[in-house]
C-alpha distance (Angstrom), angle and dihedral (degrees) to the residues before:
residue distance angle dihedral
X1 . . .
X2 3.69 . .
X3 4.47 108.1 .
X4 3.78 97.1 -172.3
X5 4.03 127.7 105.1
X6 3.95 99.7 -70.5
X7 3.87 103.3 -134.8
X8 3.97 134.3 89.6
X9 4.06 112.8 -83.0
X10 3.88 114.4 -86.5
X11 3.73 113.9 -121.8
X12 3.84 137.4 164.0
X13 3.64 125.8 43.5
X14 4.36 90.5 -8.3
X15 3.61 99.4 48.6
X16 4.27 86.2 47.2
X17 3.74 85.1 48.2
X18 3.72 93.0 57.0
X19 3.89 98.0 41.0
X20 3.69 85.6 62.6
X21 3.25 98.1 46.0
X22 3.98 92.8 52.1
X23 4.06 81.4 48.3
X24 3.91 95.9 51.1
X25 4.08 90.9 44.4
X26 3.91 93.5 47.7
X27 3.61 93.4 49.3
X28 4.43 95.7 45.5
X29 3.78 77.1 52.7
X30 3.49 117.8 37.2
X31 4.47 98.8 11.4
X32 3.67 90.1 177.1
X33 3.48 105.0 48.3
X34 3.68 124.9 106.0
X35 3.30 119.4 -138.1
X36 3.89 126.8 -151.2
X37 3.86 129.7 -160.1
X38 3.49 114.7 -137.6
X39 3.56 128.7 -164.5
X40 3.55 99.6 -19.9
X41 4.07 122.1 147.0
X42 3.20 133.9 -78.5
X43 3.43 93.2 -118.1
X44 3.44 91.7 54.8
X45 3.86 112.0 32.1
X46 3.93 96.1 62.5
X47 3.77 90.5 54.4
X48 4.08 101.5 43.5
X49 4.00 86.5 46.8
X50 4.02 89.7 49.1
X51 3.44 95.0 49.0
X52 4.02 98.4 40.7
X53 3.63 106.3 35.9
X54 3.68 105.6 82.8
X55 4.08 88.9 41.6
X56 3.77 110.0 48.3
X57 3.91 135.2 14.9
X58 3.93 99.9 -92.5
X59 3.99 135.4 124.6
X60 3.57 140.8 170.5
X61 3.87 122.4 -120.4
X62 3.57 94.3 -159.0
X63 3.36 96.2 61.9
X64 3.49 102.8 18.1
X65 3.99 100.7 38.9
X66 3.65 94.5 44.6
X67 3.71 91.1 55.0
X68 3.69 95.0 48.5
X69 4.10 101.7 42.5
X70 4.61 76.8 47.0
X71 3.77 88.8 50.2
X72 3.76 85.7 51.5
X73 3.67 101.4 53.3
X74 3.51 83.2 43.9
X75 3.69 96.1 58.6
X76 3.67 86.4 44.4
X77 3.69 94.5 59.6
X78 3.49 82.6 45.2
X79 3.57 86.6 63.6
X80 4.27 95.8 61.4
X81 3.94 97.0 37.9
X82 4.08 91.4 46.9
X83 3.96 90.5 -144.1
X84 3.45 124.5 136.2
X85 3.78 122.0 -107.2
X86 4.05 95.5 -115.4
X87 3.52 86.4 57.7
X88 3.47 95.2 68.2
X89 4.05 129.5 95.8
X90 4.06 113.5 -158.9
X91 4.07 121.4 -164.1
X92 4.05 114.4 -166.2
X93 3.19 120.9 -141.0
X94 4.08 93.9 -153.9
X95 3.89 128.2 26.8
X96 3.57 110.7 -143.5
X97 3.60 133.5 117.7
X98 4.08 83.6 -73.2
X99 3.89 93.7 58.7
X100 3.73 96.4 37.7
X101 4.29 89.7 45.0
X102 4.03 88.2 56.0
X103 3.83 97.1 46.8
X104 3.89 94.2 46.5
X105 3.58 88.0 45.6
X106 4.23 87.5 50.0
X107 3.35 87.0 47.9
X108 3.69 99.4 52.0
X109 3.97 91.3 46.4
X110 3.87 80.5 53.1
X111 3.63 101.9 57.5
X112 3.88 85.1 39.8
X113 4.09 84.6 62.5
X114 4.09 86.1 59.0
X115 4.39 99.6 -86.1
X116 3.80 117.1 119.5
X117 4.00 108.3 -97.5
X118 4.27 92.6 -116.2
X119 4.14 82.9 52.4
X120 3.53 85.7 58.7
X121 3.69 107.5 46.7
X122 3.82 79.0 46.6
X123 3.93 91.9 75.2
X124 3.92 87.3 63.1
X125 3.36 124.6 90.6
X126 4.21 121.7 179.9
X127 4.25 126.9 -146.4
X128 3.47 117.6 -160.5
X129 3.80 138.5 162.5
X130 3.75 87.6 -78.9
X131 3.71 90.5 50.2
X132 3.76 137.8 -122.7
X133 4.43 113.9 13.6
X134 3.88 103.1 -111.8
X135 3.77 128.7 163.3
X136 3.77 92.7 -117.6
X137 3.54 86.1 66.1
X138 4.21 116.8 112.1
X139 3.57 99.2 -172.7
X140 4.14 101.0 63.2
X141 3.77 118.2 119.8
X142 3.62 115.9 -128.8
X143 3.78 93.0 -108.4
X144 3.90 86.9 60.3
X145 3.57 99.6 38.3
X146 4.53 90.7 90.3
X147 3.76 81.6 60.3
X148 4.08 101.3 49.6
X149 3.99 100.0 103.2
X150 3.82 125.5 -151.3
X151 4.00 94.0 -103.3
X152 3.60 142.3 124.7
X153 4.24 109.2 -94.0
X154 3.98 109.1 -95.5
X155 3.85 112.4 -163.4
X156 3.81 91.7 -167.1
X157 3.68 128.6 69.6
X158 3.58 95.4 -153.3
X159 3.57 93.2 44.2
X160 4.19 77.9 57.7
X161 3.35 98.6 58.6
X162 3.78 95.9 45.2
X163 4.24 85.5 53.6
X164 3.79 102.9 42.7
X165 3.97 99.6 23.9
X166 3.97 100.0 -142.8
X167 3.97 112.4 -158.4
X168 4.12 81.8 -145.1
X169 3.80 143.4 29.0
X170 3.57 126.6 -145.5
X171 3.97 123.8 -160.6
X172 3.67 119.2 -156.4
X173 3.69 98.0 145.6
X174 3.48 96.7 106.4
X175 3.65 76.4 -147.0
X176 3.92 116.7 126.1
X177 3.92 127.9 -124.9
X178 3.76 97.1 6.8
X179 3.90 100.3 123.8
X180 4.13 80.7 70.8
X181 3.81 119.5 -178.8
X182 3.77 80.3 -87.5
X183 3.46 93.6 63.2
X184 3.52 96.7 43.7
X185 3.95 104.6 43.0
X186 4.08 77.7 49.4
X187 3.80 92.6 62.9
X188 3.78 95.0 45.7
X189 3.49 94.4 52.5
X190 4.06 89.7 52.8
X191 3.95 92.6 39.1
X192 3.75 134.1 46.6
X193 3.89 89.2 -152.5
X194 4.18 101.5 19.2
X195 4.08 109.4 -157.1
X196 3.83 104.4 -132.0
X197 4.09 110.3 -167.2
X198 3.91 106.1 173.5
X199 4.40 89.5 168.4
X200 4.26 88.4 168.0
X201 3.34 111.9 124.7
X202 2.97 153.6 -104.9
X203 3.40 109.7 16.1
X204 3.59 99.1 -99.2
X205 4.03 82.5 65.5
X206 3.67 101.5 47.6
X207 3.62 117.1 129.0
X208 3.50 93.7 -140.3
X209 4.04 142.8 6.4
X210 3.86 110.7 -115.8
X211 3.68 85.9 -121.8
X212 3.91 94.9 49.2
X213 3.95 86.4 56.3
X214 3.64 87.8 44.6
X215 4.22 101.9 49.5
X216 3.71 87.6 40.3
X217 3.66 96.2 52.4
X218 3.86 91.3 44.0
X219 3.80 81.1 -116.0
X220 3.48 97.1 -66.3
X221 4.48 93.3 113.0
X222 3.72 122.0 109.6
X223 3.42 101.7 -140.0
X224 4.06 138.7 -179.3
X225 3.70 124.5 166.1
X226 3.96 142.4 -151.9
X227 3.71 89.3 -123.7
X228 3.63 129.8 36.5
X229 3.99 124.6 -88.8
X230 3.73 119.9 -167.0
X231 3.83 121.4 -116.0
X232 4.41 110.8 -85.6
X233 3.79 137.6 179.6
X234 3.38 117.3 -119.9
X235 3.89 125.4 -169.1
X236 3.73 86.1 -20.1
X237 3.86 95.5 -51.7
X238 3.97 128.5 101.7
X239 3.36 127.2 -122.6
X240 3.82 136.1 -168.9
X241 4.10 113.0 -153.4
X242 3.94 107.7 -145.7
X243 3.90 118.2 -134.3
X244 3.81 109.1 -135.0
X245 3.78 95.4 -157.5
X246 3.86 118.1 151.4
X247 3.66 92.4 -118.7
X248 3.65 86.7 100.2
X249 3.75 90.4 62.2
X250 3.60 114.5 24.4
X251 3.74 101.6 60.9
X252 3.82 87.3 43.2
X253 3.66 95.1 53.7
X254 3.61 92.6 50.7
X255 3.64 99.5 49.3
X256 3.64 89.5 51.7
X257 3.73 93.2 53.6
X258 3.40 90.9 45.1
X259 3.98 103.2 50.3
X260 4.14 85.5 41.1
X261 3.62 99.1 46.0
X262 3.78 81.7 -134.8
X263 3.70 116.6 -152.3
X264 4.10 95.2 -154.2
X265 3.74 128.4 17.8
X266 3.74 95.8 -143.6
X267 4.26 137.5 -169.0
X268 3.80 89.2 -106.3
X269 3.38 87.2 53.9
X270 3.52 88.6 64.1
X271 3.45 96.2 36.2
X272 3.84 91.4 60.7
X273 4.19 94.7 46.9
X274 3.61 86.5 53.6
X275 4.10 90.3 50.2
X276 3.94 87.4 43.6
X277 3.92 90.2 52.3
X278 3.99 99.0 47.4
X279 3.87 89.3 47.7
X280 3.71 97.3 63.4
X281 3.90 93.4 57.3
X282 3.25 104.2 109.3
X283 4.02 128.0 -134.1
X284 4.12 85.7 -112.2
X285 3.17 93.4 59.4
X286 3.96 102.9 42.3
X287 3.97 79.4 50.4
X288 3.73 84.5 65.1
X289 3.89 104.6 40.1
X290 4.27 98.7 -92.0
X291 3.53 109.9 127.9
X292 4.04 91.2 169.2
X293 3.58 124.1 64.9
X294 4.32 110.1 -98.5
X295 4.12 108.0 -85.2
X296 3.84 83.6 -135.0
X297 3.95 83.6 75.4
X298 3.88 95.5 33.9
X299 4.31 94.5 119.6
X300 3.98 86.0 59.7
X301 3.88 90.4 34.5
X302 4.06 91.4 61.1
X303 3.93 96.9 43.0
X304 3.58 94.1 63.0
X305 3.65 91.1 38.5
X306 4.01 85.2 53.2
X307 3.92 96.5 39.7
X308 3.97 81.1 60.3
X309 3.68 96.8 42.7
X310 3.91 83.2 44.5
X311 4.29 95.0 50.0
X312 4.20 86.0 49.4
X313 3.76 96.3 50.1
X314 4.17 89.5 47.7
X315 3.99 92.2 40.1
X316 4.22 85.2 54.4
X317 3.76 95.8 40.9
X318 3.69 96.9 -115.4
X319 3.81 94.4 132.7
X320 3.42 130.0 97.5
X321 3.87 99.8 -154.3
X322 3.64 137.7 52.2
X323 3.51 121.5 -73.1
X324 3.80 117.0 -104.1
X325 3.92 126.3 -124.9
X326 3.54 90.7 -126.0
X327 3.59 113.3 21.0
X328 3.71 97.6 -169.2
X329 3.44 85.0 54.1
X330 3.09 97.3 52.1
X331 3.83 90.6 51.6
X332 3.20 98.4 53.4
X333 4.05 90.4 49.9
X334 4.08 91.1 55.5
X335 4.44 91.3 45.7
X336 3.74 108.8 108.1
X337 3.81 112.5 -124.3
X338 3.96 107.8 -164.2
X339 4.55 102.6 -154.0
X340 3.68 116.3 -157.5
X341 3.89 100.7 -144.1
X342 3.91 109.5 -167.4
X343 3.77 116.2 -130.7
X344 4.12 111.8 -89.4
């Protein structure tokens, strides 16, 4: 019963051919669109943002997204330990474009805080199926080769963490159940507050429950999720799992480029959403375990993260119209409202 085209998928030189063509035709129609791959392939979706990013306004919220809204909950941890973000170490579970997006966009918010950009990617380490990302490695993709460390090859992820000590974990395995009680009882006893990220979803893919990070840790984990968890009581105390879905960033993003005009949709931009996110957590709800503001207030949430966005792309002449008096304002104006009228 299958309608589509009935032949394998092109690739190579023909399917390039016909991305750019699709890229030249958008822009003689629409030149101040942005355009935004979604869902494409690994194998495809690191190249086709390479080649397009510094020519057109265009960016990827799988790769891009997910590292900012990860960079957020980060920041937010960041928040209830009181370290600084280049004192961090992060080990991936997963090495796609998803791990590799989140540890170049660490890295770049680490040379931002004053370290040289190679020093940051250098505090991220990647776990795949073949195990731990080291330089003797001849199976790495380009895009993961900056991550592949100098290091002998570990075959166990807990084994990992006991050898290079990571303040937080990352899953992006898609793979269900692999941050074990192993894994978990291994970060608490190398962290006082151990950053548990298991971003896989849906929740049939998670890595870990929130309250599996939380038992095993003796409730000392910071933890946020792909998919959502509901609210539990732990050892008498009550804790409130954060989502760490990119609907904190990608609806941002795009009104900003849309009320700017915005000529480029850069890594700072990114960099700044996820700042703008993490700073609206308030200290009640990092008391309980959120380190992302409550969904129930997500409209407001993304304004402000896109009134930031919005004030970085006019302060680095990216936009293509005047800048507004009051930029929130001005925000806020451009936002889309749908009003359910009931029948007279």
């Amino acid at each position: 019963m299958y309608l589509g085209l009935r032949q394998n998928r092109v690739r190579g030189a023909e399917y390039d051919a016909f991305i750019d063509e699709f890229v030249q035709a958008v822009q003689e129609m629409f030149p101040k669109c942005c355009l935004q791959w979604e869902d494409f392939a690994n194998i495809n979706a690191v190249p086709i943002l390479t080649r397009y990013r510094d020519r057109i306004c265009t960016y990827n919220d799988d790769i891009q997204g997910t590292a900012a809204v990860a960079l957020a909950g980060v920041l937010g941890a960041l928040r209830i330990t009181k370290q600084k973000l280049t004192e961090q170490r992060f080990l991936f579970l997963g090495g796609g474009s998803a791990a590799t997006g989140i540890a170049e966009l660490i890295g770049e918010a680490m040379a931002m805080d004053g370290i040289s950009l190679d020093a940051g990617r250098a505090q991220n380490w990647l776990f795949d199926i073949n195990g731990l990302m080291v330089t003797s490695r001849t199976d790495l993709a380009d895009f993961q080769k900056p991550f592949a460390h100098d290091h002998a090859p570990m075959s166990s992820f807990a084994a990992a963490i006991e050898a290079i000590k990571p303040t937080a974990i990352i899953g992006v395995s898609t793979v269900p159940k692999l941050f074990n009680q192993q894994v978990i009882e291994a970060m608490a006893r190398v962290n006082e507050r151990p950053i548990i990220f298991p971003y896989s979803n849906p929740t049939s893919r998670s890595e870990c429950t929130a309250e599996e990070a939380y038992k095993w840790s003796d409730g000392r984990a910071i933890f946020a999720s792909g998919s959502p968890f509901p609210p539990l009581e732990i050892g008498g105390r009550k804790f409130i799992p954060g989502q760490g879905n990119n609907v904190y960033i990608f609806p941002a993003m795009g009104m900003a480029v849309l009320a700017t005009e915005a000529a480029r949709v850069t890594e700072e931009m990114f960099i700044v959403a996820a700042k703008a996110v993490a700073e609206q957590v308030t200290d009640s709800s990092l008391a309980s375990g959120l380190i992302y503001p409550p969904q129930s207030q997500i409209l407001d949430a993304s304004l402000r993260v896109a009134a930031k966005v919005a004030a970085h792309v006019f302060d680095k002449g990216l936009a293509r119209v005047k800048r507004p008096d009051d930029i929130e304002a001005h925000i806020r104006a451009t936002a889309y409202r749908p009003q359910y009228v009931e029948a007279g």
